[in-house]
C-alpha positions in Angstrom: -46.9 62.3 45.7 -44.1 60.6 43.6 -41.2 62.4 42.9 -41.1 63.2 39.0 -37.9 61.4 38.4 -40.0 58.0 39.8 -43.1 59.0 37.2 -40.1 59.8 34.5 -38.5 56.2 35.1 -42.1 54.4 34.9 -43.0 56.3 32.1 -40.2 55.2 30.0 -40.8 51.8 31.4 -44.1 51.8 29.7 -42.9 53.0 26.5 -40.1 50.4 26.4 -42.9 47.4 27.4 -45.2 49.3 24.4 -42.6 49.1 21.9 -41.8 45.2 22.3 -44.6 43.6 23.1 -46.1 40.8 21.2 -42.9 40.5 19.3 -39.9 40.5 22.5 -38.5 41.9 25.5 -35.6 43.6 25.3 -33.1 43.2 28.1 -31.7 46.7 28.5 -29.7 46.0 32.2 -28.1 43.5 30.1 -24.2 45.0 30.5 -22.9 41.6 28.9 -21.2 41.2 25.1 -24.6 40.0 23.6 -28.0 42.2 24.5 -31.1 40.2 23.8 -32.9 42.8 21.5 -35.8 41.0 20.3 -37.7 37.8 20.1 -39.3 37.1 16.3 -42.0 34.7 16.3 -42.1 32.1 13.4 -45.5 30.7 14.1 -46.4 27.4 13.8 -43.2 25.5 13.0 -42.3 21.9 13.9 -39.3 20.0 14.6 -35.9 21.2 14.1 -34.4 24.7 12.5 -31.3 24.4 10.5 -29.2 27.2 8.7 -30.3 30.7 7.6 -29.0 33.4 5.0 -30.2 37.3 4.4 -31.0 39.4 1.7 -29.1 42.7 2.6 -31.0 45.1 0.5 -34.6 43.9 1.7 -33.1 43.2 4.8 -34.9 39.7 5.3 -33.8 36.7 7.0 -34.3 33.1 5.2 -34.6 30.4 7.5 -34.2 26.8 6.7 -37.1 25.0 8.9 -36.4 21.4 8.4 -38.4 19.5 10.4 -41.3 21.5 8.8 -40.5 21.3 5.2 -40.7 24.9 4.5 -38.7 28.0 4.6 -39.9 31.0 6.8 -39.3 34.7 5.5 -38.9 37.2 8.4 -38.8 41.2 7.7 -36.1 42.1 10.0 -36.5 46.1 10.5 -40.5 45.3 10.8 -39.3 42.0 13.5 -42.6 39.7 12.0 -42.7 36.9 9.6 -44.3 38.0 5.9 -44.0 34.6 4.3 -43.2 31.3 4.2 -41.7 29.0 1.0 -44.4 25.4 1.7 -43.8 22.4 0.2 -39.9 21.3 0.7 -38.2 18.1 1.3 -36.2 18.7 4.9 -34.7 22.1 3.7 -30.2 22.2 5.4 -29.2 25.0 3.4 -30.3 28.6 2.1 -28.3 31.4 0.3 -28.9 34.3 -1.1 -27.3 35.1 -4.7 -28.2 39.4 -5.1 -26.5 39.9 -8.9 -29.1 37.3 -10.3 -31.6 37.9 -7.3 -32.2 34.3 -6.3 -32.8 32.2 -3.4 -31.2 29.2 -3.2 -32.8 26.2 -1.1 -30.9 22.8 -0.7 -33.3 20.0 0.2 -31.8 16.9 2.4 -34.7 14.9 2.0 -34.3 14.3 -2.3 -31.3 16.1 -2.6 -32.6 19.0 -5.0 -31.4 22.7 -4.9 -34.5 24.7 -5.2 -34.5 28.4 -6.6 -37.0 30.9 -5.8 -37.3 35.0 -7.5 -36.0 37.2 -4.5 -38.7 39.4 -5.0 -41.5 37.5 -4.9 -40.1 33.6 -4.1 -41.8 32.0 -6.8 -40.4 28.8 -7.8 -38.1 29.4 -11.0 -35.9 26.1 -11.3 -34.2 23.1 -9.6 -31.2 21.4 -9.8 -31.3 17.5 -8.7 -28.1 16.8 -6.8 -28.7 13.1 -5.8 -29.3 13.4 -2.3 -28.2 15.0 1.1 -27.9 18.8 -0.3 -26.8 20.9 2.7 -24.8 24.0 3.3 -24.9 26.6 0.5 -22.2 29.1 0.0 -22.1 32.1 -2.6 -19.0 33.2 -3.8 -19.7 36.5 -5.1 -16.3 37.2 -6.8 -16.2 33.9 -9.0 -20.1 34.5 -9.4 -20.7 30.8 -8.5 -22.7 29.0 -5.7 -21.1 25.8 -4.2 -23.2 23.5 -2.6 -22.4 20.6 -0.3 -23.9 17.1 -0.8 -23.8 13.4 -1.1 -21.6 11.3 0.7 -19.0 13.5 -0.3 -19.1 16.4 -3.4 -19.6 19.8 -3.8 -21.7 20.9 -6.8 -20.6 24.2 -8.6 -23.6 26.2 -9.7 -23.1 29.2 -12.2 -26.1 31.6 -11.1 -26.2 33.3 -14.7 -27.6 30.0 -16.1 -29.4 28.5 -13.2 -27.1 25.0 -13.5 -24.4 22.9 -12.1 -21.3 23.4 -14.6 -18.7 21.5 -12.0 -18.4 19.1 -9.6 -15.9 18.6 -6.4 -14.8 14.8 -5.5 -14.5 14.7 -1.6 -13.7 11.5 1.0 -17.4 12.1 2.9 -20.2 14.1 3.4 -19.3 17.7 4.0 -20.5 20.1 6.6 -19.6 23.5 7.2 -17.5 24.9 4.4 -15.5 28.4 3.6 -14.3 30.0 0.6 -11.2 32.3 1.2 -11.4 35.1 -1.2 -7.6 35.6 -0.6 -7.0 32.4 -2.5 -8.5 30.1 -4.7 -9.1 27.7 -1.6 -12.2 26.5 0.0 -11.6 25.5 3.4 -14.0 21.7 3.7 -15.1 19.9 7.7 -15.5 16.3 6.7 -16.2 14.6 10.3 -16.8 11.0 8.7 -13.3 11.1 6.7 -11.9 12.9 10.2 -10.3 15.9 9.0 -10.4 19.3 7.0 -10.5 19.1 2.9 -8.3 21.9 1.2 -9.8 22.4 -2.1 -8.6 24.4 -4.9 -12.1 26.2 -6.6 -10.2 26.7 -9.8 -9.1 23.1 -10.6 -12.2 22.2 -8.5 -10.4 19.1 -7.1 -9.0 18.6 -3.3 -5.7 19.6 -3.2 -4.9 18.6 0.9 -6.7 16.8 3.9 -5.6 17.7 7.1 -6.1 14.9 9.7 -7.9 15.2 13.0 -7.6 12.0 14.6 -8.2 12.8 18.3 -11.1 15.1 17.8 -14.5 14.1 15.7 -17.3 15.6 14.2 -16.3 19.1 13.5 -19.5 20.6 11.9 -19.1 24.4 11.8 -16.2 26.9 10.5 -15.3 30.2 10.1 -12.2 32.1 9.1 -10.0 34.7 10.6 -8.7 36.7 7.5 -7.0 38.6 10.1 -5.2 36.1 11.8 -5.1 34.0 8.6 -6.8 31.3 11.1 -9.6 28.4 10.6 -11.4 27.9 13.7 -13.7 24.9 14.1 -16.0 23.8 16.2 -15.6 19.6 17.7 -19.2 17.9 19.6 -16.5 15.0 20.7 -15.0 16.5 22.4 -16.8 19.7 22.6 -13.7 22.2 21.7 -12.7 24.9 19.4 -10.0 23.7 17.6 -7.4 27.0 16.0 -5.4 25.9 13.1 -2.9 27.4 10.4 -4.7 28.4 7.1 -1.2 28.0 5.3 -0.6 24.4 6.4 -3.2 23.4 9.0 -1.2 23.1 12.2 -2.8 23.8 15.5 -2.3 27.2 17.2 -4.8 26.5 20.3 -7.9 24.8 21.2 -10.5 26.3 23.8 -13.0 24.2 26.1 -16.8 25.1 24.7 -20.1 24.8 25.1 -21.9 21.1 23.8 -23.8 20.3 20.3 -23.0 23.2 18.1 -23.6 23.8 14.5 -22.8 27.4 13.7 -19.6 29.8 14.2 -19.2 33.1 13.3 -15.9 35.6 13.7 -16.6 39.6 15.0 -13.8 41.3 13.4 -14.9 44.4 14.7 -14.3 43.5 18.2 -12.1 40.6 17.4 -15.0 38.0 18.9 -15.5 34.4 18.1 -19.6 33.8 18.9 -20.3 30.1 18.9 -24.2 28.6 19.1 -25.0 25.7 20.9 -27.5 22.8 20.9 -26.7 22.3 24.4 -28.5 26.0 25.1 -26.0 28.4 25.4 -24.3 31.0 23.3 -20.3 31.2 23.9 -19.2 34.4 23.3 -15.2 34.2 23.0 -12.0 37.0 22.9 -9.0 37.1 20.8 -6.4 36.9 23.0 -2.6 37.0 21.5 -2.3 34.0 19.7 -5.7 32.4 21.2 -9.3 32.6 22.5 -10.5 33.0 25.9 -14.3 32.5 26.9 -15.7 36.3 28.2 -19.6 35.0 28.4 -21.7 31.9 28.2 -25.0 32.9 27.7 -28.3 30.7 28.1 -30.8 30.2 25.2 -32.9 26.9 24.4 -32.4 23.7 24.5 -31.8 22.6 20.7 -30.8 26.1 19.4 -27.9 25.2 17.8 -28.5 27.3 14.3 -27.3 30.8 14.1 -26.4 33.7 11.8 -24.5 36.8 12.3 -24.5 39.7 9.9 -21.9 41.8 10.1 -23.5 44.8 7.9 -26.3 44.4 10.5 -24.3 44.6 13.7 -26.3 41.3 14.5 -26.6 38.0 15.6 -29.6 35.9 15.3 -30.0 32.4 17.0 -32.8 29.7 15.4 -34.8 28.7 18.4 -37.3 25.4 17.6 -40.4 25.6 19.5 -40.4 23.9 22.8 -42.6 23.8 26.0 -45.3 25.7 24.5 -43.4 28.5 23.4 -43.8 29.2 19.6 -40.8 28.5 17.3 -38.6 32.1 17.1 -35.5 34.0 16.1 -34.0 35.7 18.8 -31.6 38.6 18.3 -29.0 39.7 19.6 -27.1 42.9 19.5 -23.4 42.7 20.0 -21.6 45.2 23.2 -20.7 47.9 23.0 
């Protein structure tokens, strides 16, 4: 006869296999900064997965699935997929606007911004940009939505009206972009004009371009209000570069992990987490004045999308479908 603590420990095994079957398995021996918590199956979706955005009250995740035209709407707390937006052209960017309740969908492939009711994503409106419409931002204390497009503009989109009222001249095509709600600044990558675009959101013209000659395409950002910090990420070489937000001067630059397109700042536990194309997460420390690398942790091959929510306590990683596994989110639950 078993001892009861051996019947205890394979009961609760059971329970735990019970409770995240069909949906993930959650790594509970993981001891590391990131605990896989569960895996989110998106069905049948093709090609490649691009940005995401949430709606905090419903607490659902919008996720930009480019190489299948369509957006996929997952119910976080329930971990399934309840519907999906059909019918796109090569959806970059989605954001979430909760005064006006909107979802905002910017189309690549004819350049439209596409809005959908947040409560039952029917189509209510587009905006026709031109081409290339990519990463959406919302700025919730001016109450407008910026948009990145073009070979080089951002549009200015006042959500109480549902149109562009502004546009933002820039050198290229931007990429990641942030809006500093300490300033009137929004911090712009532009890899094809080499540098970072300071841009003043009142005057809505560039104000600065800080050069990067020795280092190309920087595609994702984030700030460190803390540190008063913009951290970006290089593919050539494959770095994080630290730099000044009062004058753009370098402060460090850290090694990382290859083809990434999203970058996200932990204040709580003063953590950089960094998603990679090359199939790794890199989880990095503040350290003094820098970063140091604590974990590199392996996903798929092509994940380089990602999204963390800080209200959430989570990060979630696009994964495309490959080798017979179906297209997914995977998320991740930050240590301790």
């Amino acid at each position: 006869m078993k001892p009861l603590r051996t019947i205890v420990a394979v009961l609760a095994g059971v329970v735990t296999l019970a409770n995240t079957a069909g949906s993930a398995s959650a790594q509970s021996t993981d001891t590391g900064p990131l605990q896989l918590e569960t895996k989110i199956s998106l069905g049948d979706v093709r090609g490649r997965i691009d940005h995401m955005a949430v709606d905090l009250k419903r607490q659902r995740l919008f996720v930009a699935e480019l190489g299948n035209d369509s957006v996929g709407i997952v119910d976080l707390p329930k971990r399934k997929l309840i519907s999906r937006i059909p019918g796109l052209k090569e959806p970059q960017g989605v954001g979430y606007e909760p005064l006006t309740d909107m979802l905002y969908v910017a189309n690549a492939g004819d350049g439209s911004v596409r809005l959908f009711e947040g409560s039952d994503y029917k189509t209510t409106g587009q905006i026709e940009l031109g081409s290339d419409a990519d990463n959406i931002r919302v700025d919730a204390a001016a109450k407008r939505v910026f948009v990145g497009y073009g070979s080089g503009g951002l549009a200015v989109i006042d959500p109480s009206t549902r149109s562009k009222v502004g546009d933002i001249s820039l050198k290229a095509h931007p990429e990641s972009f942030q809006i500093d709600p300490d300033t009137s600044q929004i911090f712009v990558n532009v890899p094809d004009a080499h540098g970072i675009a300071v841009v003043d959101r009142v005057s809505q013209k560039q104000i600065a371009k800080w050069p990067m000659a020795d280092r190309r395409a920087n595609f994702p950002m984030a700030l460190d209000h803390v540190r008063r910090q913009i951290l970006v990420v290089f593919r050539a070489p494959a770095e994080l570069g630290v730099f000044s937000m009062t004058d753009g001067k370098p402060v460090a630059t850290i090694e990382i992990c290859g083809d990434s397109d999203d970058l996200f700042i932990d204040a709580k536990r003063a953590r950089v987490y960094v998603s990679c194309g090359a199939g790794f997460l890199d989880v990095l420390e503040a350290k003094e004045a820098t970063y140091r690398r604590i974990a590199r942790i392996p996903t798929v091959s092509g994940a380089r999308t990602s999204l963390f929510v800080p209200e959430m306590d989570r990060l979630l990683v696009a994964v495309r479908a490959s080798s017979g596994e179906p297209a997914a989110i995977w998320a991740f639950r930050p240590m301790p």
